[in-house]
C-alpha positions in Angstrom: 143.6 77.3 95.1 145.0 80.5 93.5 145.3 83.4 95.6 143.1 86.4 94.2 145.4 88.6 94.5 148.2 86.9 92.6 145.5 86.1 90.1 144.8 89.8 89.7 148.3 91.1 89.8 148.8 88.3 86.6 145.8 89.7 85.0 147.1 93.5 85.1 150.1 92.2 83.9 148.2 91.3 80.7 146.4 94.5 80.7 149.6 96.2 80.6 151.6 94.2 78.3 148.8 94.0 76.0 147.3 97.8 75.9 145.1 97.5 72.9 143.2 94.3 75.0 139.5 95.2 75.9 138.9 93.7 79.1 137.7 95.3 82.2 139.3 94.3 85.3 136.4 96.4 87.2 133.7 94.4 86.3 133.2 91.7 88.9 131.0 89.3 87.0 134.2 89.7 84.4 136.3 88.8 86.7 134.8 86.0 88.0 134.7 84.4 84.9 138.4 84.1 84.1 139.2 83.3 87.9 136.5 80.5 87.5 139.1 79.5 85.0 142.3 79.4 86.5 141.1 79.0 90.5 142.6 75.4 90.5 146.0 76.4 89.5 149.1 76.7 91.7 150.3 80.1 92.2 154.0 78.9 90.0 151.9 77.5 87.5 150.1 80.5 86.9 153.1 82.9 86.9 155.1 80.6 84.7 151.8 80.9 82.0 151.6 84.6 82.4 155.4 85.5 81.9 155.1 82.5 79.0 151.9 84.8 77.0 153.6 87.8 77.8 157.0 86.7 76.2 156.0 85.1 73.4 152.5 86.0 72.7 151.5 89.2 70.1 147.6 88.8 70.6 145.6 89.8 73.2 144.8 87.2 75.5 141.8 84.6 75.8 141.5 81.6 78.3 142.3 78.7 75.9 145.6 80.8 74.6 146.9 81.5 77.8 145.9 77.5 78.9 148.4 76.8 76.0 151.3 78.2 78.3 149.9 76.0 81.4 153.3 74.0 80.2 155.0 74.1 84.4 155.0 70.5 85.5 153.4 69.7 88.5 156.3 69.0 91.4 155.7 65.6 92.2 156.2 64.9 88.0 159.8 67.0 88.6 160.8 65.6 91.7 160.1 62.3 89.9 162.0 63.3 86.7 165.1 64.5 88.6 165.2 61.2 91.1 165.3 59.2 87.6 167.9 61.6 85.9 169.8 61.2 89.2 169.6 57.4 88.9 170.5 57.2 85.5 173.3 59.3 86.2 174.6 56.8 89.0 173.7 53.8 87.1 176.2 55.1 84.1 178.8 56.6 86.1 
């Protein structure tokens, strides 16, 4: 489960990267809504997506835009990847 307050550090990164973005990060019920969102996600995931929207993204954030930069693959699906590159590697060496 995300941690809160990674999730809220990401979100102020937003808010600052994106000053003309109408969102207010004091409203509880707001925020509730958008961690109901991205609760599931691990904490590299969700860093990798934020630093993604903020590098290459010029409008304001919504949910489904910033679940287009949800792009990290999961470790077991890289640990996987690498163990077959490494094989290959072996295999043609």
């Amino acid at each position: 489960m995300l941690d809160k307050n990674l999730f809220v550090n990401g979100l102020n990164k937003l808010v600052a990267s994106f000053p003309t973005w109408k969102i207010d990060t004091t409203d509880k019920y707001v925020l509730s809504v958008w961690y109901e969102r991205f609760k599931n996600m691990r904490s590299e995931a969700f860093t990798h997506m934020i630093n993604g929207y903020i590098d290459n993204e010029k409008f304001n954030p919504t949910i489904a835009g910033l679940k287009e930069w949800d792009i990290l693959p999961p470790p077991s699906l890289t640990r996987q990847r690498l163990e077959r590159e490494k094989e290959e590697r072996e295999q043609n060496a």
